[in-house]
C-alpha positions as CSV (number, residue, x, y, z in Angstrom):
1,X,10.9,-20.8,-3.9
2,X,11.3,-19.9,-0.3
3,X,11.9,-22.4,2.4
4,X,8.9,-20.9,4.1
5,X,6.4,-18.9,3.2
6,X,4.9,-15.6,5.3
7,X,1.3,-15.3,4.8
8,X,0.1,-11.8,4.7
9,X,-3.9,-11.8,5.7
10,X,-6.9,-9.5,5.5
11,X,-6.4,-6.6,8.1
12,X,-9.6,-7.1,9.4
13,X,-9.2,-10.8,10.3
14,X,-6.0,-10.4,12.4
15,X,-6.1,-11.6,15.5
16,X,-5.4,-9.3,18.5
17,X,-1.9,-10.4,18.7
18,X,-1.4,-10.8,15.1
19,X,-2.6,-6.8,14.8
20,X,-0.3,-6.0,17.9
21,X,2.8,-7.2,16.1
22,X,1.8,-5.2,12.9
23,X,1.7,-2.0,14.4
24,X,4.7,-3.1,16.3
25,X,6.0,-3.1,13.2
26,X,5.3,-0.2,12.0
27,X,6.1,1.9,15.3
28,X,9.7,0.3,14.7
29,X,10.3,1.6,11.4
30,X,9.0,4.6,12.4
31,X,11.2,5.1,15.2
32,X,14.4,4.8,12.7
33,X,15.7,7.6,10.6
34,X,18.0,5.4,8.5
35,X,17.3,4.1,4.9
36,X,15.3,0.7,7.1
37,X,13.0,3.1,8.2
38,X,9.1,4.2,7.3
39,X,9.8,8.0,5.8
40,X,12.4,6.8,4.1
41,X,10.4,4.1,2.3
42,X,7.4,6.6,2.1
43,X,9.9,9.0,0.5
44,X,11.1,6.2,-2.4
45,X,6.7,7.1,-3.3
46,X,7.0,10.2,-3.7
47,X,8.7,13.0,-1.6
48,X,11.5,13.4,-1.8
49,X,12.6,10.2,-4.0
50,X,9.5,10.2,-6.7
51,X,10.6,6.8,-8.0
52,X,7.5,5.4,-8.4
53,X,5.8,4.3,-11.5
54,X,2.0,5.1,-12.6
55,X,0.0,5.1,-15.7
56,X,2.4,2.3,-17.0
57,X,3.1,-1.0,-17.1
58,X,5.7,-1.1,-14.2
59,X,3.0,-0.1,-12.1
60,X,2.3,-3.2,-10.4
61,X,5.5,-4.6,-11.2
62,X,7.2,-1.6,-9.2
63,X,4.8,-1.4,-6.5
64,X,5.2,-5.5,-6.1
65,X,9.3,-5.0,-5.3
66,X,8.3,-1.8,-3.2
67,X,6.1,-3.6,-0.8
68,X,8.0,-6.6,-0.8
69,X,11.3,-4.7,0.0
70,X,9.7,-2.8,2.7
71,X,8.3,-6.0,4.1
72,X,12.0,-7.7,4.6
73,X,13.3,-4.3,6.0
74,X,10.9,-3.6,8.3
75,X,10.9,-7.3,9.1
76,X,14.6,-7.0,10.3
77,X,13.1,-4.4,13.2
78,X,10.3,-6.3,14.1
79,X,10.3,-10.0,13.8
80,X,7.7,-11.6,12.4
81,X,6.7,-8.6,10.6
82,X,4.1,-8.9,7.6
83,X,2.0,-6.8,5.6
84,X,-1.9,-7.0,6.1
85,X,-4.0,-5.9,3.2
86,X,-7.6,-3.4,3.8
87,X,-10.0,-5.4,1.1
88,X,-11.8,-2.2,0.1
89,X,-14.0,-4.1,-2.0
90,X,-15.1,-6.8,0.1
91,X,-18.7,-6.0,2.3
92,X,-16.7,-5.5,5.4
93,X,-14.9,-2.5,2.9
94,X,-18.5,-0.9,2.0
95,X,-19.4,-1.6,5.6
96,X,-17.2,0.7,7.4
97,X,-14.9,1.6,4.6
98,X,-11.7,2.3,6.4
99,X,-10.3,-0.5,8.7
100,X,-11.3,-0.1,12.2
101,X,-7.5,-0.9,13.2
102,X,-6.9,2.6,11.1
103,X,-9.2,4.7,12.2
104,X,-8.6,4.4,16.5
105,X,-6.2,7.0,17.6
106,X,-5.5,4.5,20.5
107,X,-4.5,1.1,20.9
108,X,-6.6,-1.5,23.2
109,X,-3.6,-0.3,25.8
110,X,-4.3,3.0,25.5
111,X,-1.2,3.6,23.3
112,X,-0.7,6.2,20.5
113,X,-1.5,3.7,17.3
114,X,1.0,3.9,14.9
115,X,-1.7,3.1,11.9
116,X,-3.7,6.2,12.3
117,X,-1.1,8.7,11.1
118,X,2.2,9.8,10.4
119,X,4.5,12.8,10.5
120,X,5.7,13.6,7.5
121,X,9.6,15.1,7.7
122,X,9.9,16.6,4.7
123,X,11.9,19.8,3.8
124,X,10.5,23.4,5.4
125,X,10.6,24.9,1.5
126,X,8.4,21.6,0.6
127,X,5.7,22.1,3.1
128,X,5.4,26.0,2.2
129,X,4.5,25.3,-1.3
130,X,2.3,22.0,-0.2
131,X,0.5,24.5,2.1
132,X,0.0,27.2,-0.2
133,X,-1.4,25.5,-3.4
134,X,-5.2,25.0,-3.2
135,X,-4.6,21.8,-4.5
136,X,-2.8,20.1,-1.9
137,X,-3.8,22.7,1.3
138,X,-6.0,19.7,2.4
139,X,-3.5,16.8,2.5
140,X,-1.7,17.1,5.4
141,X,-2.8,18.9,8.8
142,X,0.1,21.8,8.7
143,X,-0.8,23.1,12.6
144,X,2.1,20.7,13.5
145,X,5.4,20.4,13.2
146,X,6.4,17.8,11.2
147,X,2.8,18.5,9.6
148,X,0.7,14.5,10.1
149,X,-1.0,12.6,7.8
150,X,-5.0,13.5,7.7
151,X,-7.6,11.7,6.2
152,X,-11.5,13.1,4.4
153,X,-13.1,9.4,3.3
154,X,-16.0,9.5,1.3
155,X,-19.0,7.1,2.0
156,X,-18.0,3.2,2.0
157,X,-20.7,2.6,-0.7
158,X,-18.5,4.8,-3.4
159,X,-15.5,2.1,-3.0
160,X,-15.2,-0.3,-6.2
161,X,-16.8,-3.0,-5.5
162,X,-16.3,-6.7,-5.3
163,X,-18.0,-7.3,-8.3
164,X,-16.3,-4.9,-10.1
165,X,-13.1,-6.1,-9.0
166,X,-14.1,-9.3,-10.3
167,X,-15.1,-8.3,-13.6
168,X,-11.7,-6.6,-13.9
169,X,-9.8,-10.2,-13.1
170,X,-12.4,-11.9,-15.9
171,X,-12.5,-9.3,-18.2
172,X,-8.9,-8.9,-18.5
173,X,-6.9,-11.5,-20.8
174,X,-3.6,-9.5,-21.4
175,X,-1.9,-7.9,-18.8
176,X,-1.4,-4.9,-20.3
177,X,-5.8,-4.7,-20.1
178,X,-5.7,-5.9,-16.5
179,X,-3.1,-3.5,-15.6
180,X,-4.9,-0.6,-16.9
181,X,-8.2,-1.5,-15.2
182,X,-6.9,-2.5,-12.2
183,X,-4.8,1.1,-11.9
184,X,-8.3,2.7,-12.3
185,X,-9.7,1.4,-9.5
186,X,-6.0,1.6,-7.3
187,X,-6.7,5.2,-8.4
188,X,-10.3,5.5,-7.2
189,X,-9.4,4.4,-3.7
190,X,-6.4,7.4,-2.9
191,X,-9.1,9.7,-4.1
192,X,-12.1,7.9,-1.2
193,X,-9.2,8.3,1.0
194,X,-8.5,11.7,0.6
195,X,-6.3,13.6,2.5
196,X,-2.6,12.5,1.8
197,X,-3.8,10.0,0.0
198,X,-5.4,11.8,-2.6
199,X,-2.0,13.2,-3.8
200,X,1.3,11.4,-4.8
201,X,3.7,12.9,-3.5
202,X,2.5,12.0,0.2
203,X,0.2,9.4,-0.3
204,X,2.4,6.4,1.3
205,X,3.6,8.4,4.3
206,X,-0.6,7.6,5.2
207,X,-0.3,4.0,6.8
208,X,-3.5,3.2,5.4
209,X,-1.2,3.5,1.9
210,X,0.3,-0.2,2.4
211,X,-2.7,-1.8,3.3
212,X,-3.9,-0.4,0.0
213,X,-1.4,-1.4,-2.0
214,X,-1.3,-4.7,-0.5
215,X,-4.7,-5.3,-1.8
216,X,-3.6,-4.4,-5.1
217,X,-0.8,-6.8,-5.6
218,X,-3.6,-9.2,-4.1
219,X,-6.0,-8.8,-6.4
220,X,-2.8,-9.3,-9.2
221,X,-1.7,-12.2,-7.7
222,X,-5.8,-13.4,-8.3
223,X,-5.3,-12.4,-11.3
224,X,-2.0,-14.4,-12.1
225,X,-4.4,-18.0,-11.2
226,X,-7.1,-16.8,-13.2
227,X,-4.8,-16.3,-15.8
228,X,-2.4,-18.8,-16.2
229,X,-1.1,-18.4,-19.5
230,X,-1.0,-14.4,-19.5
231,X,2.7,-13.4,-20.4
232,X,4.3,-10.4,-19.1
233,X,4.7,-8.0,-22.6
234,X,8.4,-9.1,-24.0
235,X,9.4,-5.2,-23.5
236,X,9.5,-4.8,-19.9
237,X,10.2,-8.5,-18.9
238,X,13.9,-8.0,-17.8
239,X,13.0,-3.9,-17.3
240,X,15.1,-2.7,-14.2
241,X,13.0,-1.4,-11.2
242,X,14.1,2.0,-9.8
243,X,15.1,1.6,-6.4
244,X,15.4,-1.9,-6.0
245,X,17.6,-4.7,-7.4
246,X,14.8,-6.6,-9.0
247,X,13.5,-7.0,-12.4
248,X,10.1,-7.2,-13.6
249,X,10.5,-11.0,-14.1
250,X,11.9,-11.3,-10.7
251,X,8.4,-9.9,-8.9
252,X,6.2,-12.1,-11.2
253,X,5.8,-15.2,-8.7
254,X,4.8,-14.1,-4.9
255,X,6.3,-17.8,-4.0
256,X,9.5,-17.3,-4.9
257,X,10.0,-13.7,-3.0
258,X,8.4,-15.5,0.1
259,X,4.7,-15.2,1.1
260,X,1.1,-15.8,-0.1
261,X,-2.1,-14.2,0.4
262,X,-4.6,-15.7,2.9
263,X,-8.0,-15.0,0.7
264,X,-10.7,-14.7,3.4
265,X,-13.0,-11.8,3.1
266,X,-13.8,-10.0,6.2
């Protein structure tokens, strides 16, 4: 276990400084073009990397040593860095459905905020064909160059819930079940989002992306109390995790990579 623990808390409950040094954060890895910086992490996601996993059971385990990487990295720009998670499901969620620390183009200080959207440098060929294909023409806003992360939300009542969430952590005895379920729902949120976030190849260039996923390995983590004696499936226990140098047994205990969750809804 780490000596001490970082405790990564409920977007909405940061205090002003606490939400100043966040974005701090992430305007630091922004500002760097080397492999420690934000498009190349958003890039592992999807383009130009594609390592990520979905639709199987290194989902969560992949996502858990993505975040977590990111987090140390980004923690070497910034100090004190540490990922805040948007509780989609909790009333403050199907209050206002996107955070409120998201959604302002400007800071307090009248600053560009770093949360509400991102460039995305991506090859010119790349952004032709994203452009062009009815599918993703509504992702990005192309006027600019680098085109920038947009956003089309649907209503904060179509979020999953906090019941349903719940049902998913006590209806799920194998992980295998829980990791299924759970994926559903991860799924149902890029969709709300819209916008990059409605398609994987762009989805964590959005900022909004982490605080998503954050939730996610969250609500695992709840899971992992509630279920005690759940075993990881023998098959992808000492599975290797593309990208990083981390097994699937080495993301199973949030302790031992250095942090908790503070669990208070918004």
């Amino acid at each position: 276990m780490a000596d001490t623990l970082s405790y990564r808390q409920n977007v909405d409950a940061l205090s002003a400084a606490d939400l100043q040094n966040f974005r701090a954060g992430i305007a630091a890895a922004k500002g760097i073009s080397d492999n420690r910086g934000y498009q190349y992490f958003a890039g592992m996601h999807g383009i130009p990397q594609f390592r990520c996993h979905h639709g199987d059971l290194l989902f969560l385990p992949w996502h858990r040593a993505y975040l977590y990487t990111l987090e140390l990295t980004f923690r070497e720009l910034s100090a004190g860095f540490t990922l805040a998670y948007w509780e989609w499901n909790s009333p403050a969620g199907h209050a206002q459905g996107l955070p409120a620390a998201y959604t302002a183009e400007n800071d307090a200080a009248g600053n560009p905020n770093p949360l509400f959207n991102s460039p995305v440098n991506i090859d010119a060929a790349t952004i032709d064909q994203l452009e062009s294909n009815p599918q993703t023409a509504d992702s990005l806003d192309f006027s600019t160059s680098p085109p920038l992360t947009i956003r089309n939300p649907d209503q904060p009542s179509q979020l999953p819930s906090q019941a349903a969430v719940q049902r998913i952590i006590d209806g799920s005895n194998t992980f295998t079940d829980f990791s299924r379920r759970l994926e559903q729902a991860h799924n149902s949120v890029h969709g709300w989002v819209g916008g990059a976030m409605g398609i994987v190849p762009v989805s964590a260039y959005d900022p909004v992306f982490w605080a998503h996923h954050t939730n996610i390995d969250r609500i695992w983590y709840l899971w992992q109390v509630a279920h005690p004696g759940a075993q990881m499936p023998p098959s992808i226990a000492t599975a290797p995790l593309d990208g990083f140098n981390m097994t699937v047994a080495d993301t199973l205990d949030i302790n031992h990579l250095g942090y908790e969750y503070v669990i208070k809804t918004a």
